[in-house]
C-alpha positions in Angstrom: 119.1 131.3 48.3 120.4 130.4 51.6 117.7 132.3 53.4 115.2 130.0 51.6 117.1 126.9 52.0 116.9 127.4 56.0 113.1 126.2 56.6 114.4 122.6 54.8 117.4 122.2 56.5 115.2 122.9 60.2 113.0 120.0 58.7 115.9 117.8 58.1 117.1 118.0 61.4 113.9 116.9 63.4 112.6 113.5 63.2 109.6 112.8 61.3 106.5 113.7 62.6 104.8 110.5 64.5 108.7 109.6 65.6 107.9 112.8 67.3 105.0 112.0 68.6 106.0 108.4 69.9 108.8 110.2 71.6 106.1 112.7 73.5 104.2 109.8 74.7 107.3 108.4 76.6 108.1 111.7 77.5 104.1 111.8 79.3 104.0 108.7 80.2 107.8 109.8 82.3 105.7 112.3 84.6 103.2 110.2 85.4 105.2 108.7 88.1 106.3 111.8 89.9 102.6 112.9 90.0 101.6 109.9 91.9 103.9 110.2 94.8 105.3 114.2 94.3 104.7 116.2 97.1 103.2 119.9 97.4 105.9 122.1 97.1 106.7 124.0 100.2 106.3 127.9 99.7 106.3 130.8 102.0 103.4 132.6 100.2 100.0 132.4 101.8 97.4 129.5 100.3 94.8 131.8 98.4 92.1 128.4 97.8 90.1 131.0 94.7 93.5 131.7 92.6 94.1 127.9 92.8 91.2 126.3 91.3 90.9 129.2 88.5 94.3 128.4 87.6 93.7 124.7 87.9 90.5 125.2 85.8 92.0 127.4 83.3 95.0 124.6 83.0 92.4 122.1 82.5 90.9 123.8 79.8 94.3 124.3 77.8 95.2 120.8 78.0 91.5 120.2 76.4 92.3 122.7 73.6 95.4 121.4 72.9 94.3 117.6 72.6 91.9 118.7 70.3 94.2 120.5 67.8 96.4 117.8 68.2 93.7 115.2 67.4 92.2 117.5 64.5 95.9 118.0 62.6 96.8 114.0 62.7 93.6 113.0 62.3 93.3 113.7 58.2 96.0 113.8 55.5 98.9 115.3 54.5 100.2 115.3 58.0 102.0 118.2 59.9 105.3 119.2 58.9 108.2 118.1 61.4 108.4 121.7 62.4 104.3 122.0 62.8 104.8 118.9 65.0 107.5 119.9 66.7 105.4 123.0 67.6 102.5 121.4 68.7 104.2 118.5 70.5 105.8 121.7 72.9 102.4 123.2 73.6 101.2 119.9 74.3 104.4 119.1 77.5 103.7 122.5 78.1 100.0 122.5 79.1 100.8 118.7 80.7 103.4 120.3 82.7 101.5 123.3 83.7 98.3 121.3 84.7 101.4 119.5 87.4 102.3 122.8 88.1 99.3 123.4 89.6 98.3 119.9 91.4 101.9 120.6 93.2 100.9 124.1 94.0 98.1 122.7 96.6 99.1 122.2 100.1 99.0 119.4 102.5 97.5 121.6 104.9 94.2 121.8 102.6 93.9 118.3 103.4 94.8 114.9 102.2 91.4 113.5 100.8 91.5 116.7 98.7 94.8 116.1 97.4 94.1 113.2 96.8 91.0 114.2 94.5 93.3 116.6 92.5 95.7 114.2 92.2 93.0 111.6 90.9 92.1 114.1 88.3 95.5 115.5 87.4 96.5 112.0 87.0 93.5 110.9 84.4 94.2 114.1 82.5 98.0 113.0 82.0 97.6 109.7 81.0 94.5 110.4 79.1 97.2 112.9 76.8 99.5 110.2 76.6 97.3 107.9 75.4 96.1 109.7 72.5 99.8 111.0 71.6 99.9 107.0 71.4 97.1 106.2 69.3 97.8 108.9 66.7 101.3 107.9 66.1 100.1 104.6 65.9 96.8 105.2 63.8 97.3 108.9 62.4 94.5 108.7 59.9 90.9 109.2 60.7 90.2 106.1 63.0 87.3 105.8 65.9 89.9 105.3 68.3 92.0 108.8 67.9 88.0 110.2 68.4 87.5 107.7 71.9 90.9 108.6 73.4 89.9 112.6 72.6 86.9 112.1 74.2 89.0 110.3 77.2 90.9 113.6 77.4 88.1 115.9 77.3 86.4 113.8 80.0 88.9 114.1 82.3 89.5 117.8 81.5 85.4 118.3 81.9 85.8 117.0 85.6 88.2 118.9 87.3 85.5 122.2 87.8 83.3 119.4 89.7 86.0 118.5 92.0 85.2 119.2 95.8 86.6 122.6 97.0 87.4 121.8 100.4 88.4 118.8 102.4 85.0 119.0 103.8 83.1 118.3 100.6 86.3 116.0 100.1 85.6 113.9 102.6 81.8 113.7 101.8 82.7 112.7 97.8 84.7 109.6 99.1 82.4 108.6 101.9 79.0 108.9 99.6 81.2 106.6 97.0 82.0 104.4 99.7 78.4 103.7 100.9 77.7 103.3 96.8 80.1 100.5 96.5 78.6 98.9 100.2 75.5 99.4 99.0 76.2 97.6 95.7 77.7 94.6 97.1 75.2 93.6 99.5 72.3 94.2 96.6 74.9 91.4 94.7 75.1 89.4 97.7 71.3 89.5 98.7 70.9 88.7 94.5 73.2 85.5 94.9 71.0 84.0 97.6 67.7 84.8 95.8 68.9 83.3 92.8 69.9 79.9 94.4 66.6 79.7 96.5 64.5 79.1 94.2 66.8 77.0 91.9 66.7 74.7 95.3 63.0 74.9 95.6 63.2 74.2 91.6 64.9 70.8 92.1 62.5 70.1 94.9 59.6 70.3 92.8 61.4 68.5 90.0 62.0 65.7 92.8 58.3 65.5 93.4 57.1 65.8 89.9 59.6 62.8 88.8 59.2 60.8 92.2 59.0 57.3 89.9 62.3 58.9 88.0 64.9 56.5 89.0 67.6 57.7 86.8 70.8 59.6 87.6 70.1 63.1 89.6 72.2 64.2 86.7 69.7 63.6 84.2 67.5 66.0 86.1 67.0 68.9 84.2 69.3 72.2 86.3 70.6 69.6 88.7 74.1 70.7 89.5 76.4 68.1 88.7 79.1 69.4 91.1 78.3 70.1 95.1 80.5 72.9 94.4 78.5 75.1 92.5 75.7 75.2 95.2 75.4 76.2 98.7 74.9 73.7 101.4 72.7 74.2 104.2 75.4 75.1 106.8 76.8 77.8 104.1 73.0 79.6 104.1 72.7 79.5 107.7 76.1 81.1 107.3 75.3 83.5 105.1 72.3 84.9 107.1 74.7 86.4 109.7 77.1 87.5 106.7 74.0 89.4 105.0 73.5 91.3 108.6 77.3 92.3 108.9 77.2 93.5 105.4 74.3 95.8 106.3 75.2 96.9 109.2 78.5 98.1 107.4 76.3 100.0 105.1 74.4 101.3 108.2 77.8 102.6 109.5 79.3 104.1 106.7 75.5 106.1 106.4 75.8 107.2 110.2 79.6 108.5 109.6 78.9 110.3 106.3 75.8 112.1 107.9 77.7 112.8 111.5 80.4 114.2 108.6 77.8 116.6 106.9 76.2 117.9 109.4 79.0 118.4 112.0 82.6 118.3 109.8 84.2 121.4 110.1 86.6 122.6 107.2 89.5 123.3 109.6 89.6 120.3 111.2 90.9 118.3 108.3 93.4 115.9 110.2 90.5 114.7 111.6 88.5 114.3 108.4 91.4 112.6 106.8 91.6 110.2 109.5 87.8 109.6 109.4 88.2 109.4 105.5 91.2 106.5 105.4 89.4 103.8 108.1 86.2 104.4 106.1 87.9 103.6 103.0 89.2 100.3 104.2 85.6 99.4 104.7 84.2 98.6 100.9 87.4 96.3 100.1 86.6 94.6 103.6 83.2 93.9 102.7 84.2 92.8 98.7 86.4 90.4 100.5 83.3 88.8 102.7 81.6 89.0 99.7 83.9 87.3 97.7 84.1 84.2 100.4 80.7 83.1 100.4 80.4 82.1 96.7 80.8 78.3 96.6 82.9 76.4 97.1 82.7 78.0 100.9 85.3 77.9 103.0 83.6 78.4 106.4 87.6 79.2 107.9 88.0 81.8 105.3 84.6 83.6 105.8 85.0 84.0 109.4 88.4 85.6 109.1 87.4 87.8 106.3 84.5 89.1 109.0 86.9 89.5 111.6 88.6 91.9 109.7 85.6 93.5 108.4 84.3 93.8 112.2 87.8 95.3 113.1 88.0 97.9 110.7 83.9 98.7 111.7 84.7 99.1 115.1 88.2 101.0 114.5 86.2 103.2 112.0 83.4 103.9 114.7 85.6 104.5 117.6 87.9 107.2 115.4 84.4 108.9 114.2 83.2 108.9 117.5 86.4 110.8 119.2 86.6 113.4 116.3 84.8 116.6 116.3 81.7 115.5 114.0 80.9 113.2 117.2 80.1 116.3 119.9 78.3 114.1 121.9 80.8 110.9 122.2 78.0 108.9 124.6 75.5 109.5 121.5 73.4 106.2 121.0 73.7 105.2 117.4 77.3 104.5 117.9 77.4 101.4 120.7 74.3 100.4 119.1 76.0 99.5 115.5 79.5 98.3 117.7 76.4 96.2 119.4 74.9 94.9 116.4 78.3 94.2 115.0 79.5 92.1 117.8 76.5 90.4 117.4 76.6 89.2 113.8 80.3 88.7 114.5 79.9 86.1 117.6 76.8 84.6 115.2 79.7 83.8 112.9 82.0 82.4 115.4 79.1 80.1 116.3 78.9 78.7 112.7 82.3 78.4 112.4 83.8 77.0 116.0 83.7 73.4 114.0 86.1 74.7 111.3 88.6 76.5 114.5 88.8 72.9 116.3 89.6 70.6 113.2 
């Protein structure tokens, strides 16, 4: 009898299944922290790059199996037992913590965009788990959002064999995303001009076509009732030199990445880090320009915003251009962008000296 009265008093002892559960979320959510600023661990053992991605693969995958037993046992009733919990609540930390295990086991050394990457991914992966722990103590049952935040996990699990092997392909991930986002925002900003064009050629011909109209411009049908939802003249003829800087980032970033791809060495990957962190600061620059010219325009604001977009272009250019994807420094295409900058740049001044004097 008091063999088979053990298994009941082990229940009684652990908490009740989604109290378990709500206390493995906190426990993920705890490591998240540590993963976004740990540091590799040092080690005197040589860096074999093919044993670390199969481990970090194979990690991947049994953090995907076990968010999928996990989502499958509290997804449909009865629920687990406290013990059954128990046990799959440990082989849930445990696949979490061996995933870390792994991210930690990469040196700096391999580079710091491709740490970066892993990081990224371990990162999703971990608070991807901890968000469906959460939902399934929350909705245990069968519920469309236990099957989304599965789905979150798998994702994120899926991705890690895609990551770039080297800080090489690294450095080509982040600067093709990079030209993406430029690319984007000057196809929004060329979009916001088109559109308020012809809504200004729209009010002229409305002018015309209601010349013995004397009534309020209000009544006008589209007439904007408030100067500050349309551009003046002075903001398009600022915007024109805008448009050019904006491009000419997006010519830059192009230039880099290619002088990257076709001259980046993988052992040189101070160099691509370097190249990596001024090109990054070059899509928020550009969101920020972006950002100005919507009206209400402040002409103050958008000139400082392209002064800073100029300096991180010409600080990005002259880094790229005494790095070893540059082996001819005196090559043309890099004073003729610096060139084309400085020349959108003083446009701007021009625009703008009335706004410096007041």
């Amino acid at each position: 009898m008091a063999s088979a009265a053990t298994p009941a008093a082990a229940d009684s002892t652990l908490p009740p299944p989604l109290e378990q559960l709500r206390h493995l979320a906190g426990e993920l959510r705890f490591l998240l922290p540590g993963v976004r600023v740990g540091e590799a661990r040092e080690t005197t053992k040589e860096f074999d790059r093919e044993t670390f991605w199969r481990r970090l693969c194979e990690a991947a995958m049994a953090v995907s199996r076990t968010a999928t037993t996990l989502t499958e046992v509290f997804s449909r009733l009865p629920l687990p037992s406290p013990q059954e919990t128990q046990k799959f609540s440990e082989q849930v930390h445990a696949a979490i913590k061996a995933i870390i295990a792994v991210y930690y086991s990469l040196p700096k050394d391999q580079g710091i965009t491709l740490r970066k990457l892993v990081r990224s991914a371990t990162l999703d992966i971990v608070d991807g788990m901890a968000q469906l722990v959460e939902v399934l103590y929350i909705t245990p049952t069968q519920s469309p959002e236990n099957l989304i935040s599965y789905n979150s996990v798998w994702e994120a699990c899926q991705q890690v064999p895609r990551i770039p092997r080297d800080n090489k392909a690294a450095a080509l991930s982040v600067l093709t995303k990079s030209v993406d986002l430029v690319k984007d925002a000057h196809e929004e900003m060329e979009q916001a001009v088109e559109e308020c064009d012809p809504y200004c050629g729209l009010l002229s011909d409305i002018e015309e076509d209601n010349s013995d109209n004397h009534g309020d411009e209000e009544d006008i049908l589209g007439w904007p009732s408030n100067q500050d939802s349309y551009w003046s003249e002075e903001d398009q003829e600022l915007i024109i030199p805008c448009l050019a800087l904006v491009r000419a980032s997006k010519a830059c970033l192009k230039k880099i990445r290619l002088s990257v791809a076709e001259n980046g060495k993988k052992d040189q990957v101070a160099q691509l880090d370097d190249i990596v962190d001024i090109s990054d600061e070059i899509s928020p620059s550009v969101d920020d320009l972006a950002l100005s010219i919507y009206p209400p325009v402040c002409h103050l604001t958008v000139r400082i915003n392209c002064a800073k977009l100029v300096s991180v272009l010409k600080k990005a250019l002259e880094i790229t251009k005494a790095s070893h994807v540059t082996p001819q420094p005196e090559d043309s295409w890099i004073p003729l962008l610096i060139n084309a900058v400085d020349h959108c740049m003083n446009r701007i001044k021009e625009l703008t000296q009335h706004e410096v004097e007041l």
